[in-house]
C-alpha positions as CSV (number, residue, x, y, z in Angstrom):
1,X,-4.2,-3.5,42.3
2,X,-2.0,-0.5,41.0
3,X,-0.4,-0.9,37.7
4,X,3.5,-0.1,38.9
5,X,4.8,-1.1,35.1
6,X,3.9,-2.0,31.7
7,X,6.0,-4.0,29.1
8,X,7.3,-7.0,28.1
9,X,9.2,-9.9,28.9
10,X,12.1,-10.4,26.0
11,X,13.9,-13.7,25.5
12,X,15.2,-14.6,22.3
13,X,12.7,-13.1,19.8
14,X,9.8,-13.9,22.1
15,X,8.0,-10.9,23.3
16,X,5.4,-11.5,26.3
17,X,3.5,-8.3,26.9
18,X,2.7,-7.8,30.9
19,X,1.5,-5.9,33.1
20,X,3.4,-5.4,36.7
21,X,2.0,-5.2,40.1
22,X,3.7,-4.9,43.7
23,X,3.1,-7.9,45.4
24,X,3.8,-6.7,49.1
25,X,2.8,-4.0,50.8
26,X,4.4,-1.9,53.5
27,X,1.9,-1.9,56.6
28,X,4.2,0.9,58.8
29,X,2.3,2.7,61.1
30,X,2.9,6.1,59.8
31,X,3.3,9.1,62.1
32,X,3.8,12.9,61.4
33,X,5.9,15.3,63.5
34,X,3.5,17.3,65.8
35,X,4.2,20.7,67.3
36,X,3.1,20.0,70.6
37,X,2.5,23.7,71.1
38,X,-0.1,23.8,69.3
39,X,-0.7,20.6,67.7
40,X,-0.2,21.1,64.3
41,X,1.6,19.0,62.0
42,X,5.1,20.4,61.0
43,X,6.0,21.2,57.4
44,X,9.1,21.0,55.6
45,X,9.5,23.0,52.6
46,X,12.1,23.0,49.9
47,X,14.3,25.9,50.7
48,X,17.9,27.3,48.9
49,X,19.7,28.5,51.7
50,X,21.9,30.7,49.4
51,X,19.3,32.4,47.8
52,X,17.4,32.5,51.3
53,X,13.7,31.4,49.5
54,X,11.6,28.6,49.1
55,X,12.0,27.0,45.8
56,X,9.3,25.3,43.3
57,X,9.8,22.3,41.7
58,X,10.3,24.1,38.5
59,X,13.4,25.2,39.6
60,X,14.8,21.9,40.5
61,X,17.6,20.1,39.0
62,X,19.7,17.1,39.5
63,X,22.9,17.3,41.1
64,X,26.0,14.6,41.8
65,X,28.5,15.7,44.3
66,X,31.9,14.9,42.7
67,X,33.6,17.1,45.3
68,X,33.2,18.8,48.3
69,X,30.3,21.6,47.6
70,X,31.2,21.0,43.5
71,X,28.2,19.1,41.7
72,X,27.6,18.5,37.8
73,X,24.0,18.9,37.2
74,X,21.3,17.2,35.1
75,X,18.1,17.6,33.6
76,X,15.4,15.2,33.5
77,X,14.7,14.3,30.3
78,X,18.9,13.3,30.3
79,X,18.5,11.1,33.0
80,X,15.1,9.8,30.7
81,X,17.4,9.4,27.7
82,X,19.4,6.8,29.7
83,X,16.3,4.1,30.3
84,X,14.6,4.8,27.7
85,X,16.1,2.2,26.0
86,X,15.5,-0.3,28.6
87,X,12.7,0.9,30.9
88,X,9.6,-1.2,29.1
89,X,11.7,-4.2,28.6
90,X,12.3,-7.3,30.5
91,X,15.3,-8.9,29.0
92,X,16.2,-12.2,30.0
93,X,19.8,-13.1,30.0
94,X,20.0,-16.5,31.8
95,X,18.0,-19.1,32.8
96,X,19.3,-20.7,36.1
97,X,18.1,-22.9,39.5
98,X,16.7,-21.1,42.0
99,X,18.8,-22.1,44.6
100,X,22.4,-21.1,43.3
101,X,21.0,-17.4,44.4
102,X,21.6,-16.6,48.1
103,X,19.0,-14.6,49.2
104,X,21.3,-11.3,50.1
105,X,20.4,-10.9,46.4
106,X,16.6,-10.2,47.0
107,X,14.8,-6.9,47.1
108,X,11.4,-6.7,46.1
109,X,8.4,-8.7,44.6
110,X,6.3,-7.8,41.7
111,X,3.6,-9.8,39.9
112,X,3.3,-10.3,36.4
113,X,0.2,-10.8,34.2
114,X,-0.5,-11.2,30.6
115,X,-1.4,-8.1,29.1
116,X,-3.9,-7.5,25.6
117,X,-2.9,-10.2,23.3
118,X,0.0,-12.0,25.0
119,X,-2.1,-14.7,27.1
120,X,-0.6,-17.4,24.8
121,X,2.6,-16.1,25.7
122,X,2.4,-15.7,28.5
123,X,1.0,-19.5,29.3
124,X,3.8,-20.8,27.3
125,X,6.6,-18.9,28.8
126,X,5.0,-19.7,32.4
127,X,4.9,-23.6,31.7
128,X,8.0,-23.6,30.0
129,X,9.4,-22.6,33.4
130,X,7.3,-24.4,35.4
131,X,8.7,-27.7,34.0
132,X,12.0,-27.4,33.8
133,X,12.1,-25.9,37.0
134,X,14.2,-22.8,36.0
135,X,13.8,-19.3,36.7
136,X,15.1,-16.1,34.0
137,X,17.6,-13.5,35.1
138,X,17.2,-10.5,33.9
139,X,17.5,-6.7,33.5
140,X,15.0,-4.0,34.4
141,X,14.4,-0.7,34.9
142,X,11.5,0.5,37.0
143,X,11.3,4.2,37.9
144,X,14.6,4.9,36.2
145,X,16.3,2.7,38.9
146,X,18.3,-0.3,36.9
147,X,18.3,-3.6,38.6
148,X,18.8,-7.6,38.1
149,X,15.7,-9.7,38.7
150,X,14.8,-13.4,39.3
151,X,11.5,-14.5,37.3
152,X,9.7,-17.6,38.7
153,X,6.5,-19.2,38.8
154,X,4.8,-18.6,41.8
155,X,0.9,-20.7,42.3
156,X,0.2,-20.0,38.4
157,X,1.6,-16.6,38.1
158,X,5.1,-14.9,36.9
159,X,6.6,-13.0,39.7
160,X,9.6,-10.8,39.7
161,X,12.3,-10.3,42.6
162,X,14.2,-7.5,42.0
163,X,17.8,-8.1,43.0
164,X,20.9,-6.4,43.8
165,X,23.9,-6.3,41.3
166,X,27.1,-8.2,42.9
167,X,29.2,-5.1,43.5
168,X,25.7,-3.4,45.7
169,X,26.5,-6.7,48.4
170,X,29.2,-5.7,50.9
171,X,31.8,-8.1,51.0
172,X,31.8,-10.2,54.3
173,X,35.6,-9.1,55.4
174,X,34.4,-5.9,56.2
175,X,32.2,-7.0,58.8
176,X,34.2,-6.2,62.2
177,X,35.1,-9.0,65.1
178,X,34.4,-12.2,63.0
179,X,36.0,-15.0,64.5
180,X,38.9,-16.3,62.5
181,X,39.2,-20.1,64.0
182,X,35.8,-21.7,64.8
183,X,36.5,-23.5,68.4
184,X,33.3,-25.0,70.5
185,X,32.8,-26.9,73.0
186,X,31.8,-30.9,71.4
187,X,29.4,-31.4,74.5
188,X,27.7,-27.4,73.7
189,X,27.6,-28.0,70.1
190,X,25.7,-31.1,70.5
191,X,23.0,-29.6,72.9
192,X,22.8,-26.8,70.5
193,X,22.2,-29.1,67.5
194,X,19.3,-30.5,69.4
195,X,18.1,-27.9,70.6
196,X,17.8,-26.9,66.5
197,X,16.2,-30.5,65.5
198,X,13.5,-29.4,68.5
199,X,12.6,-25.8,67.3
200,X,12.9,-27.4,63.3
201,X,9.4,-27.3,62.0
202,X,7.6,-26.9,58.6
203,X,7.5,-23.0,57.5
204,X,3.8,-21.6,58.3
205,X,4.0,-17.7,57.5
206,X,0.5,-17.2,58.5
207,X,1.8,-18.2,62.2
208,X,4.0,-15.1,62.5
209,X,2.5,-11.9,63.0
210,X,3.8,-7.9,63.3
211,X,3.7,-7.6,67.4
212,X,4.6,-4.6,67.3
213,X,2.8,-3.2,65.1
214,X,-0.9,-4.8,66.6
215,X,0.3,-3.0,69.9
216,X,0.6,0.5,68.3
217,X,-2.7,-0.2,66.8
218,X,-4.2,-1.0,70.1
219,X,-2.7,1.8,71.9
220,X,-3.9,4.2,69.1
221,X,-7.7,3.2,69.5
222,X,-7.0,3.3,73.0
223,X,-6.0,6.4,72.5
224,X,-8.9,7.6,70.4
225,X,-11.6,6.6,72.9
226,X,-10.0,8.7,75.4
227,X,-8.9,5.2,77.7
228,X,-5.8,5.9,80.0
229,X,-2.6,3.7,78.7
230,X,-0.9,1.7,81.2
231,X,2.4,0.4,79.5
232,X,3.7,-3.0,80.8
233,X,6.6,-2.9,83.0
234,X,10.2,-3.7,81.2
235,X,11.5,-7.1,81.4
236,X,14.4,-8.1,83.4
237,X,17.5,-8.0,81.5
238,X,18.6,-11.9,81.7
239,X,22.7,-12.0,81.3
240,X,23.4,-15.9,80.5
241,X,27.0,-16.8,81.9
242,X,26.4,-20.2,81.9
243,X,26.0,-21.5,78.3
244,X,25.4,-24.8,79.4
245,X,22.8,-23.7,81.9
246,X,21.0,-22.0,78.9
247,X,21.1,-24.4,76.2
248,X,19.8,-27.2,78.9
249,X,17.0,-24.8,80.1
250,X,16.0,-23.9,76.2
251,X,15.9,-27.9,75.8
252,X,14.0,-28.4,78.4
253,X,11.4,-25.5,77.4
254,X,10.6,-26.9,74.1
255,X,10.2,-30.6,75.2
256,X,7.0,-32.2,73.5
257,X,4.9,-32.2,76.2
258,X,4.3,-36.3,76.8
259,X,0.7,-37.2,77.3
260,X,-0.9,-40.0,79.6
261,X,-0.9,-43.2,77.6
262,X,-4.0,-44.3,79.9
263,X,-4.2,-46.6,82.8
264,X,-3.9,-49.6,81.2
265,X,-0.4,-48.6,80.2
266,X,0.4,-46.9,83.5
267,X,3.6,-48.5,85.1
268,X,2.7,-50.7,88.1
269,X,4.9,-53.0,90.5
270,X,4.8,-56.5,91.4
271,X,5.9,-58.1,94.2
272,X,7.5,-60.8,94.7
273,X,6.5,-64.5,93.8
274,X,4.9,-67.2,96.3
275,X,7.6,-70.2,96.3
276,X,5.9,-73.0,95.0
277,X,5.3,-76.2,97.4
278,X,8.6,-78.3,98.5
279,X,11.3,-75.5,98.1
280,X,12.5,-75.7,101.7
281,X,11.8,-73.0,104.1
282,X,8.9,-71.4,103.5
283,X,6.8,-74.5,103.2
284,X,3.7,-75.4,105.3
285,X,5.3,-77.1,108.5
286,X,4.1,-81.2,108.4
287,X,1.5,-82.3,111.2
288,X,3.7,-82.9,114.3
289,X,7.1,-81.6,112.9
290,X,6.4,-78.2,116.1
291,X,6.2,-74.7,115.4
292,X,6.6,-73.4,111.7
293,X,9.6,-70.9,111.4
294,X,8.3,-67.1,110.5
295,X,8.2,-66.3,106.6
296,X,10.8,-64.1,105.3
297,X,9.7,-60.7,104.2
298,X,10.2,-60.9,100.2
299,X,13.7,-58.7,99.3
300,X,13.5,-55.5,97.7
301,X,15.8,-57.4,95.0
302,X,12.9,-59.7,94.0
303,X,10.7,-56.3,93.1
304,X,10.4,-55.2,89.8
305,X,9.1,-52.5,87.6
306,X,7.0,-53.7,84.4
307,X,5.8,-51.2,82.0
């Protein structure tokens, strides 16, 4: 792994030197713009279009636009001064529980390990946490960009999410056409609760994969080896009118499938019972009392079903 950081984790007096590395890793496919012409990648340069030239970085300056076509410009090592005083420091300001932060909050993972002579540290402050079950909020800087983060324990390691301050989160009311009285159907809401409880199942990320993604791979070394690509045909567009229709078909869908409990349990039928001898009708006619009157087909009432 890539170093991304080095410093140390401050709370109180305690001082636990780390090092940081990113713990995820963006797997984009990445494409260039192609003149088709002629095939060749385009460039694109850093050009003033006052001065009509291409510029080097050396002649490169920070700007903020506090007007229209008005900026006040900056220099690098000012924009240094600023996090220098923060940048190889991991301050923790809080200690809280994990889940009193929505997770809106979260940007990005890092991992932390002990670095030169702050293992001990590093164990203590990791199993400190780990047994109170509390995680540190704190500030850092990483690549001049100031942020919060969430330290946690994570399988025997100290990981950091970086996390956004309060006034980066977009307040809800600006979000257009949110409805302002909740009003559902009971008899929908139920079928839609079930239909939850059905599709509810332990969280398994190595189940989900990037479909996408392993479809571009496949056209690209189809592609490469020169095969002609047939894309599959677009899928119907399905407009559900009928919510009930759609929430009883999803229900049905994901169903646990019932397996056969085996002939022994299989439901059979019984008909109907022999009377016993003397109950009247249906007994054997006595010797010389003429012909015996014809036995009454059993009723369909005296059927049952026995599972």
């Amino acid at each position: 792994m890539h170093t991304v950081w080095k410093g140390a984790i401050s709370f109180g007096l305690v001082h636990v030197p780390v090092k940081m590395f990113s713990a995820t890793e963006d797997k984009d496919i990445s494409m260039k713009y192609i003149h088709t012409a002629c095939g060749s990648p385009i460039s694109y340069v850093r050009r003033c279009p006052t001065c009509d030239k291409d510029t080097s970085w050396e002649e490169i300056s920070r700007g903020y636009e506090y007007e229209k076509g008005k900026y006040v410009l900056f220099e690098k090592e000012e924009l240094d001064q600023l996090s220098a005083q923060t940048e190889k420091t991991i301050t923790i300001l809080d200690f809280v529980d994990l889940t009193e932060i929505d997770p809106i909050y979260f940007q990005k993972t890092y991992y932390l390990s002990p670095d030169q002579a702050g293992s001990n540290a590093y164990q203590l402050l990791l199993e400190a946490m780990r047994q109170s079950g509390k995680i540190g909020i704190a500030k850092i800087a990483i690549r001049s960009k100031s942020s919060l983060a969430a330290i946690r324990v994570m399988e025997g390691c100290l990981a950091v999410e970086t996390i956004f301050y309060p006034d980066e989160i977009r307040p809800i009311a600006q979000v257009p056409n949110l409805p302002e009285n909740i009003n559902v159907n009971d008899k929908e809401l139920s079928m839609a609760k079930l239909l939850i409880e059905q599709l509810s199942t332990p969280f398994e990320p190595g189940k989900y994969s990037d479909d996408y993604r392993e479809s571009l791979l496949h056209l690209i070394e189809q592609k490469i080896a020169g095969e002609e690509i047939s894309l599959a045909p677009a899928k119907p567009q399905n407009n559900v009118i009928d919510l009930m229709a759609a929430l009883q078909a999803s229900i049905e869908a994901v169903k646990p499938v019932v397996t056969d409990p085996g002939p022994a349990k299989r439901t059979r039928k019984t008909t109907a019972k022999k009377p016993e001898a003397g109950t009247g009708a249906q007994d054997a006619p006595a010797a010389g009392e003429g012909t015996p009157k014809p036995k009454k087909r059993a009723s369909s009432k005296a059927k049952k079903t026995i599972s």
